[in-house]
N, C-alpha and C positions, 0 to 999 in steps of 0.2 A: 496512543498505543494501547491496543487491546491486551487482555489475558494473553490470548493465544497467543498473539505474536511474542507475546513475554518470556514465556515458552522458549521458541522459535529462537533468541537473541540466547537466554541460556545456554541450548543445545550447542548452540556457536560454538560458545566461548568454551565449553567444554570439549568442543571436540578441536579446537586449537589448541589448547593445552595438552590435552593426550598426544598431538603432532609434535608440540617442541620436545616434550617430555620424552618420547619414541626416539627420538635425534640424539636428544642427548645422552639416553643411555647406551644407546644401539648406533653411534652416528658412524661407523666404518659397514655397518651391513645395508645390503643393499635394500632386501625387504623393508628395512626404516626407513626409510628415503622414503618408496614406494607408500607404505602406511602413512607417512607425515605430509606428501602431497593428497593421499586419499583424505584423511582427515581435515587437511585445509580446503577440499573440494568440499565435503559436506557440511564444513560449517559456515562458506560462501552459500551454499545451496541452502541453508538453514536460515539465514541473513535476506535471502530475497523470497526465503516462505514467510519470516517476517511481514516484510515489503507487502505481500500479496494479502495476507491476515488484516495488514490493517489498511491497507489504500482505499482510498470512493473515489472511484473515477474510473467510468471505463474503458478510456483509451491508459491511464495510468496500469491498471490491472492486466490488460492483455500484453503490456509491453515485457511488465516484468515477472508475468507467467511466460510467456516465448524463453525470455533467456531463463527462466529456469529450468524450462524443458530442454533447453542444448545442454545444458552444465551436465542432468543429469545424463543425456545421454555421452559429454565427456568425463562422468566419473565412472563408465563400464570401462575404460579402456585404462585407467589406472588399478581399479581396483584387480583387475582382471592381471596384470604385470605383477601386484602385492600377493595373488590367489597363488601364484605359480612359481613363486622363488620362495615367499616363506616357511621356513624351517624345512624347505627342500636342503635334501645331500648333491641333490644333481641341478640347483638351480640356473645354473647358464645352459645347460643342456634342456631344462624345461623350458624356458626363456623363448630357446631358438624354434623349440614344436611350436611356440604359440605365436611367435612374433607375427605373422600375417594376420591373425584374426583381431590381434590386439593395435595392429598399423589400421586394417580397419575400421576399427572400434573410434580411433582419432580422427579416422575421415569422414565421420557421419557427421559427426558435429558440424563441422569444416560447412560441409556440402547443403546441411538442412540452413544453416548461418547464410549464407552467401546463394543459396537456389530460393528455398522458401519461406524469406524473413519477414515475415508479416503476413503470411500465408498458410503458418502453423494450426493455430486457435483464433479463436472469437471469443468475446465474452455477451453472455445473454445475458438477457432479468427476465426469468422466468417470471408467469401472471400466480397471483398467491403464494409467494413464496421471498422470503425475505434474504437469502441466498444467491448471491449470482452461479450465475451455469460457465463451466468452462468447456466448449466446443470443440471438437479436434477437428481437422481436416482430412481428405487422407493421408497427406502427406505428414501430419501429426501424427495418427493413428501410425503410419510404418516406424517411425521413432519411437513410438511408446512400444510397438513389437521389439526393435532390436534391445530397448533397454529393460524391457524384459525377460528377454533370452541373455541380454551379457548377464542380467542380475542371476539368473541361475546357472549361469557357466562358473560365476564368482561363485558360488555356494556349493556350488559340486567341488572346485578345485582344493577348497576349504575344508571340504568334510571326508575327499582322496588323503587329506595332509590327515587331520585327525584319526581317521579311522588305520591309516600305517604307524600310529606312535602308539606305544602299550604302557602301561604301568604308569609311571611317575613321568614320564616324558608326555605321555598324552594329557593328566594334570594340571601340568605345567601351560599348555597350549586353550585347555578346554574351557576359562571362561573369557578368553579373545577371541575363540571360535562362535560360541555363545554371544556375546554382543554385536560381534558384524550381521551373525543371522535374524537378530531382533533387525536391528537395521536398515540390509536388504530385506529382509520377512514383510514388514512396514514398506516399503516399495513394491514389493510384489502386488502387495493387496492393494494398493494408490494407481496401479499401471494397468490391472486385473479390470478395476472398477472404470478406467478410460477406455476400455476395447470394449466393454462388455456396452456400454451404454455410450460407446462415442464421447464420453466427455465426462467432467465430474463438478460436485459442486467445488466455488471456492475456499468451504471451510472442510474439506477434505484432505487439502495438503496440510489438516493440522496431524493428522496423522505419521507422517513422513517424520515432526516434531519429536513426535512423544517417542516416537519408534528412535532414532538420533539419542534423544535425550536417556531413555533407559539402557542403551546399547552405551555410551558414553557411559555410564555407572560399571556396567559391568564390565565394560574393558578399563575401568578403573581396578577395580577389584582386580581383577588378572596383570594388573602394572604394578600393584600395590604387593601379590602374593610371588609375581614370580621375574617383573621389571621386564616385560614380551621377549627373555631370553628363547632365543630358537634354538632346536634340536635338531638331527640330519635324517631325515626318513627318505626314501626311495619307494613312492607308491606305486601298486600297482595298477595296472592299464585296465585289471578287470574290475578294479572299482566302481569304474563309471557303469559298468554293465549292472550291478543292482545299488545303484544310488540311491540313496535313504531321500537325496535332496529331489530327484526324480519323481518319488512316489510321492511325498507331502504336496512339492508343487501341482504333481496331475490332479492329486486327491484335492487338494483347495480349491485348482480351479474348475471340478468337475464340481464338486457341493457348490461356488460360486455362482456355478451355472446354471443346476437347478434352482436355486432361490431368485435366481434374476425370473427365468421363466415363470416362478408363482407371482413372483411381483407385476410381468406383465401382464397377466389374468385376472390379479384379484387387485390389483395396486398394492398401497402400502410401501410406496420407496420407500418413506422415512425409518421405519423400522428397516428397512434392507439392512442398511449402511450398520449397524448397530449389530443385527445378525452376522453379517459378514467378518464383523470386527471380533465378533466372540469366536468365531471359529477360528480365526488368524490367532486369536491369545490362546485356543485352547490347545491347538497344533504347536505352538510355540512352548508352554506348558509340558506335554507331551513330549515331544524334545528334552528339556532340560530333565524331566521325570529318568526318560531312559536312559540319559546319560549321568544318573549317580550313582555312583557305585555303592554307600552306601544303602540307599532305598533299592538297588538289585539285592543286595545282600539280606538284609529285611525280610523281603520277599522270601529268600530261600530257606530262609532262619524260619519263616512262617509256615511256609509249607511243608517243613524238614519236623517242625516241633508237632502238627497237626494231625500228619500223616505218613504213616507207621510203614517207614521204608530204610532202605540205605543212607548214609548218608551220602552217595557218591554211587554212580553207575560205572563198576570199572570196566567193564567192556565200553562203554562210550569215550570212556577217559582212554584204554589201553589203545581203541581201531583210532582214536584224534591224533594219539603220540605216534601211530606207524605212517598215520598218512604223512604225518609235516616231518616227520624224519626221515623217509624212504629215501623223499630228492637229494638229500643233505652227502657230498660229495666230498667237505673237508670239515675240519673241528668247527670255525666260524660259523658257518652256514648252519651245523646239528645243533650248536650251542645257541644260538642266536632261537632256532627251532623250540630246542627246551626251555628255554628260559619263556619265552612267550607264552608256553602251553602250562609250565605250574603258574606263572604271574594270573593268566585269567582261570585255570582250575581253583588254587587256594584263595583268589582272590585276595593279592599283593602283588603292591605296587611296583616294590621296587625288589629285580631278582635278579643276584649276578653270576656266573657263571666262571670259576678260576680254574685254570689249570696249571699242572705242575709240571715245572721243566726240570726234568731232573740233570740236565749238565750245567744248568745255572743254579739248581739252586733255589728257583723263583717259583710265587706264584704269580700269573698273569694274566689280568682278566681280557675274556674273550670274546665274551657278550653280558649285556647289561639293559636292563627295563629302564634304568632311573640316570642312565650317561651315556654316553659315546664311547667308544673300543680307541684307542688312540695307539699311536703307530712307536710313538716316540719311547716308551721303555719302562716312562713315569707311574705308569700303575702295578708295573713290578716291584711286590714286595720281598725282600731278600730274608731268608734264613739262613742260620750258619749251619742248620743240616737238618734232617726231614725231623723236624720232634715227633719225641718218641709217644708225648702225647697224643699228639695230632694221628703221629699211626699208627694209635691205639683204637682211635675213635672209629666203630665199623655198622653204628647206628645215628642217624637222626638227632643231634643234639640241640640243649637251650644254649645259643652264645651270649647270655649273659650271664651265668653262672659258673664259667669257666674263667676261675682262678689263676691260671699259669700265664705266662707268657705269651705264647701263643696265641691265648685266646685274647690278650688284649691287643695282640695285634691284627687279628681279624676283623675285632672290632673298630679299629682307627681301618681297615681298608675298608668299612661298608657302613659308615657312618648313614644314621635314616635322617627323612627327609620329617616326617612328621615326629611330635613328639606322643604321638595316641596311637603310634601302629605296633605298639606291642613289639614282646620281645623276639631276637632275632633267633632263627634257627637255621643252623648247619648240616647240610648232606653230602656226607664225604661222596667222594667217585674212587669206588674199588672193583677190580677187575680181580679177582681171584686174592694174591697179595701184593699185587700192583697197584699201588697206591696215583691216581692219575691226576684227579683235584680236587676242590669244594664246591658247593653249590651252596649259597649265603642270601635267605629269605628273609626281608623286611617293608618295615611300612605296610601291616596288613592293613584294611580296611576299619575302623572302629578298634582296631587291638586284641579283636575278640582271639582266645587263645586258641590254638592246635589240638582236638582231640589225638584219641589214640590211633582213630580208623586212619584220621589224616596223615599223621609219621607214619604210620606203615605206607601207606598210601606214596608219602615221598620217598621213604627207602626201595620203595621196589622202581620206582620213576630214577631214581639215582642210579640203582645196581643196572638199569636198561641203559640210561646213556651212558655210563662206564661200560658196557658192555661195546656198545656203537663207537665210542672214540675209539676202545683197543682193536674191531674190527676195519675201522678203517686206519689206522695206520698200521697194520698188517698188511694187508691190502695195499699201502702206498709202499711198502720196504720188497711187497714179491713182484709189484710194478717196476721200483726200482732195478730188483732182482735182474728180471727180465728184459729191460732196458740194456743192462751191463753184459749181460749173455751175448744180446741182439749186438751190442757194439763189438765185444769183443768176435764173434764170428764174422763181420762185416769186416774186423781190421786184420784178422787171420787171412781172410778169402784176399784180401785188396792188397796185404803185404808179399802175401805169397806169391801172386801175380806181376806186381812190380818188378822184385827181388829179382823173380826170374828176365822181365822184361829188362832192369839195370845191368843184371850180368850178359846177355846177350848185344847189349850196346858197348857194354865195358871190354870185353872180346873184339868187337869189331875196331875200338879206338886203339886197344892193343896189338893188333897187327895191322894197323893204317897206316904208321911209321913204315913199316919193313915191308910195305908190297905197294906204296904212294906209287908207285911208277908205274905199276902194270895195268894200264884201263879194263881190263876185264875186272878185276878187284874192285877199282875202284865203281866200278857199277854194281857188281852186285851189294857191294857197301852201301852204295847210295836203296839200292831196296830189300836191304835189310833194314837201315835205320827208320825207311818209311813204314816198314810191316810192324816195325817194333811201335813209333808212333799212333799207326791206327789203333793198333792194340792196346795201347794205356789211354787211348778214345774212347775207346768203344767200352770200354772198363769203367768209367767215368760216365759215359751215357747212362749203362744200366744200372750203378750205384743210385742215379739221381732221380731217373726215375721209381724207387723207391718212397720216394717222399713226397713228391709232388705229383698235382692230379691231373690224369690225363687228358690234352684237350685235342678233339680231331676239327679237323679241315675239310669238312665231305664236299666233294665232286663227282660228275659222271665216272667213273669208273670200269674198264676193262679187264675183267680179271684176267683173262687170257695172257692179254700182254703184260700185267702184272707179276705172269707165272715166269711167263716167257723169260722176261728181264732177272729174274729171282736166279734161273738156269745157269741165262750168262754169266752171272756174276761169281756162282760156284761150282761151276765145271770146266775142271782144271786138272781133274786125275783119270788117265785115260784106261786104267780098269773098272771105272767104274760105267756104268751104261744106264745111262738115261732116258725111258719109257715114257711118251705122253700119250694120254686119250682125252683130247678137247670135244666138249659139243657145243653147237651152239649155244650162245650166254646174252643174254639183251642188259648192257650199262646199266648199273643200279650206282643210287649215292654214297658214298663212301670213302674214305681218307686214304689214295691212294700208296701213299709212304709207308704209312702204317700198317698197312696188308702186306708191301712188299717187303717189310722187316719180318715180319710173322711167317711169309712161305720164306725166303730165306734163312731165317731160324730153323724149321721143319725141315729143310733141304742139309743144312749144314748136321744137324741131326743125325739123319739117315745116312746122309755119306760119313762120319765118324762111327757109325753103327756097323756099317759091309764093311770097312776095313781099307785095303789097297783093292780089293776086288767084290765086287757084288752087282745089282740090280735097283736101282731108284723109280720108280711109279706115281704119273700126274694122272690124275684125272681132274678134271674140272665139268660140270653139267647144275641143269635144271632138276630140283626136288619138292614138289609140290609148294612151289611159290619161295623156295630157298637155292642160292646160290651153295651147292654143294664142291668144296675142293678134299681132296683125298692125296695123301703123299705114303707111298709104302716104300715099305726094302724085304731084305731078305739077310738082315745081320742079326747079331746076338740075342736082341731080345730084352726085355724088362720083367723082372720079376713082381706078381703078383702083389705081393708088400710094399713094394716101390711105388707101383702105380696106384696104388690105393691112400698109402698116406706120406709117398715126397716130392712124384713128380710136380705137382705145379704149386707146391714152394718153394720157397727162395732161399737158396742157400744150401738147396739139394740137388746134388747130380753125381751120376755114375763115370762120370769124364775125369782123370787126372789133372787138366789143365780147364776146367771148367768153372763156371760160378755159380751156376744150380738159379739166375736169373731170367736165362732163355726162356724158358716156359710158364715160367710166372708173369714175365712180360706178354706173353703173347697170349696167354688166356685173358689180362686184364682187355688188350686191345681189343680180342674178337667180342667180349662181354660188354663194350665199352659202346660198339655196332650193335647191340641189342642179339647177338650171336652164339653160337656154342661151339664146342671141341670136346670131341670123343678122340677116346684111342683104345686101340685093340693090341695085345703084344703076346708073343711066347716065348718064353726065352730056346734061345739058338732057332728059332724056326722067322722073325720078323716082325716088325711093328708099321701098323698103317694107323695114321691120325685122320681125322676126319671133320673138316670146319664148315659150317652152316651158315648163312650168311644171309639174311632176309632183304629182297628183291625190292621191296619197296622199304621207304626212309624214316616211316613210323614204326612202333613195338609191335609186335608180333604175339 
């Protein structure tokens, strides 16, 4: 047994203990599961880098490099299943996005096992060189492609999960994000170096080792500081679009590529592998550099002490807090918004956001950097009435120096996670003397204390989101408001109509007794009860259509006979007199039902309009590529007011027995055909409507 391999049997065993260890403390989540088969996968994979380190023999070496090339390309399709539920909120739901690529991912193995088993690699002996060469085929080579691409699918999914957790939840997660990148980071470069050159030497996969072995330390540290408890994030989709994991990977293996190309020109492999390797450690470096928060802070503390400026750009800070507040539609969402934007302005960790219910009594936290918002009640903390300390407070305070009551109990609701993040600071949320809730900062970064720019700085950031909670639940009480109106006009309009349709049935069943014998009665009973029927129909139709969205059934279409049929169905009063002017009209598509409700509507109109005696007016024709219909009379008229702001709403009309829904209906319909409706009216002189209707089936 060489070093190396020694190595190699270490990594094992470390990375099977992180697996039971994952189980046991996590063994109901699924992610553990997930993580404790991935882990027993690389430390099998580490077990036969062994094997490969130290065997002489070369039918021995090709055998048991072949199956470590399957393993690894079946450790993408676990790892890939652990990238996409861990410390997800939505992980069955990510599961099911991935589940094909990750079914996949199990049938490469499968197919490269069972198609090209012996057909993968070769092993050479290179002339001067004490080194065997491991040879890929192509069909090797497309393996080493796909397990390069799952290995950066797994580091993208990774760093979606990391980059949606803030404050003390991303902490929590970021030195187990940190050692799987070492991990795969060391595979990238091991897969990089087989495509670039076809094949690599056999003391190459000692790398894969060390990369294992330093990743296993650091996912120790992150078992040790935090026991891999997950948190619920919901990432976003646009993450992938500037992936941090994107750009290192293009960026390594574009520098990879250049160096290979010097290497063909001037030789020098031996230093490649060496060169390559420092840039894979300095990118990895790089990485952990950007992600401390302390050394970000450093930074700023250096730059801030150097050079003679603000401490804080409040126009950068004030346009950050409009843009991530704007979308924000209820408390959750705006709070969730705030707390995110002071955690990374002041740089702390952990920042919770309470509000105060003033029919309970409570406060209730509603978003949080450093835990989860829970449903159940338990982070409601109860007062026996608003102290009067508490709304007293109308600045920026130390919550450790507050003596009373209260403030130890702010204190038990926002216990810090570190013991160096300095003391805690309190921003009330006030609206004028509406006291709404607290905003409770801790676990800054190093502890460093709060200047003066900075309280000010949250005072004003506080009086803004007390300002946005009281406007949107303003907002949610004239919505309500407005709701309750809209219902109640909806129950006036639909009771009134009943009422009367009840009492005209109630009548008929009251003299049904006293005239049962005379069959003329009893007919026109029978259509009377059918008139009264259609009528609480047709009431019920146009109610419903209010709510739900219009769907049309387009066919060739006639409008003529459309009109036609409209006529017969409402003319029935023989003063009144009915004018038609058809021109010819060539069938265009369009939902003949629904037109013939629309000129029926416009007909029934116009004849309510003349009275018992007037004149009615069809025309129908061709208008520069528009199906043009026209309906006039010669009745009373609309007044100016009317037509401008009630005719085609709902719940306005000038009919005593009407529902003010006729023409809100039938302008959705004609709009619905990509169409228009005009009307022209004077009062006592007539009203002609005028519906346009485009001849062909696309917009116009």
């Amino acid at each position: 047994m060489t070093s190396e391999s020694t190595l190699a049997f270490i990594a094992a065993v470390l990375s099977a203990a992180l697996a039971v260890a994952a189980v046991l403390r996590n063994h109901r989540s699924g992610a553990a599961w997930w993580f404790a088969f991935g882990m027993l996968s690389l430390a099998l994979d580490s077990v036969l880098t062994g094997l490969c380190l130290s065997v002489i023999g070369l039918e021995k070496l090709a055998f048991w490099q072949e199956w470590s090339l399957i393993l690894k390309a079946f450790l993408v399709a676990i790892w890939l299943g652990f990238s996409v539920t861990y410390s997800r909120g939505n992980a069955g739901e990510s599961l099911r996005r991935w589940r094909v690529l990750i079914a996949i991912a199990c049938l490469l193995p499968v197919v490269a096992l069972l198609r090209f088993r012996g057909d993968l690699l070769q092993v050479l002996v290179p002339p001067n060189s004490i080194d065997l060469w491991i040879s890929f085929s192509s069909a090797g080579k497309l393996v080493n492609v796909a397990i390069l691409i799952g290995t950066v699918l797994v580091l993208m999914n990774l760093e979606r999960t990391f980059r949606s957790a803030v404050g003390t939840m991303q902490w929590r997660i970021k030195f187990l994000i940190l050692g799987l990148a070492v991990i795969f980071g060391a595979r990238i470069y091991t897969r990089s170096q087989a495509l670039i050159f076809s094949g690599h030497n056999n003391s190459l996969t000692e790398v894969e080792a060390i990369g294992l072995l330093v990743g296993c330390v650091l996912l120790g540290v992150g078992y040790f500081r935090s026991g891999f408890r997950e948190i619920d994030v919901y990432p976003s989709r646009a993450v992938l679009q500037t992936s941090i994991t994107v750009s290192l990977v293009g960026g390594y293996l574009f520098v990879i590529g250049v160096l290979a190309q010097i290497v063909a020109r001037y030789g020098g492999a031996t230093s490649f592998q060496l060169q390559a390797f420092l840039v894979l450690v300095a990118i990895a470096l790089l990485a952990v550099l950007l992600l401390s928060e302390k050394i970000r802070q450093r930074i700023s503390r250096f730059v801030s002490r150097h050079f003679s400026r603000p401490q804080y750009d409040f126009r950068s800070v004030w346009t950050q807090f409009t843009q991530s507040t704007s979308s924000a539609i209820d408390d959750p969402a705006l709070c969730a918004a705030s707390a995110e934007l002071i955690s990374e302005t002041f740089n702390v960790l952990s920042v919770s956001v309470w509000l105060f219910d003033e029919e309970k009594g409570k406060l209730r936290l509603e978003a949080s950097t450093s835990r989860a918002r829970t449903t159940t009640g338990d982070d409601a903390i109860e007062f026996p009435a608003l102290d009067p300390g508490l709304a007293k407070m109308r600045k920026a305070f130390d919550l450790e120096k507050i003596k009373e009551d209260w403030g130890r109990t702010l204190r038990q609701i926002s216990e810090t996670q570190f013991s160096e993040g300095g003391n805690r600071v309190g921003v009330p949320l006030l609206a004028g003397d509406r006291y709404l809730g607290l905003i409770i900062l801790a676990d800054r970064v190093n502890g460093v204390p709060y200047t003066v720019e900075e309280l000010e700085l949250m005072e004003c950031i506080g009086d803004q989101v007390a300002s946005s909670l009281l406007n949107l639940r303003l907002a949610k009480e004239i919505m309500l408001g407005k709701e309750l109106e809209a219902f109640q006009t909806i129950s006036a309009f639909f009771v009134h109509d009943l009422k009367n349709a009840a009492s005209t049935l109630k009548l008929t069943l009251q003299n049904l007794p006293v005239h049962f014998d005379d069959p003329d009665f009893r007919q026109d009973t029978l259509r009377s009860i059918g008139a009264t029927t259609n009528r609480i129909n047709q009431i019920i139709e146009r109610l419903a259509t209010l709510g739900s969205k219009l769907e049309l059934r387009p066919s060739a279409v006639d409008l003529k006979l459309v009109v036609e049929q409209a006529i017969e169905n409402v003319d029935g009063m023989p003063g009144i007199e009915f004018a038609t002017e058809f021109e010819p009209l060539p069938k265009f598509m369009a939902d003949g039902e629904q037109l013939r409700s629309v000129v029926t509507n416009l007909l029934l109109n116009a004849r309510d309009a003349v009275g018992e005696r007037g004149r009615i007016e069809i025309k129908i024709g061709a208008r520069n590529g528009w199906a043009a219909l026209s309906v006039s009379d010669d009745g009373c008229g609309m007044t100016p007011s009317f037509l401008r702001d009630c005719l085609f709403r709902p719940f306005k009309t000038t009919k005593k027995k009407g529902l003010g829904i006729g023409m809100f209906q039938s302008k959705m319909i004609i709009e619905a055909h990509h169409g228009s409706i005009r009307v022209k009216s004077d009062v006592g002189k007539g009203t002609t409507f005028q519906v346009l209707l485009p001849l062909t089936s696309g917009k116009q």
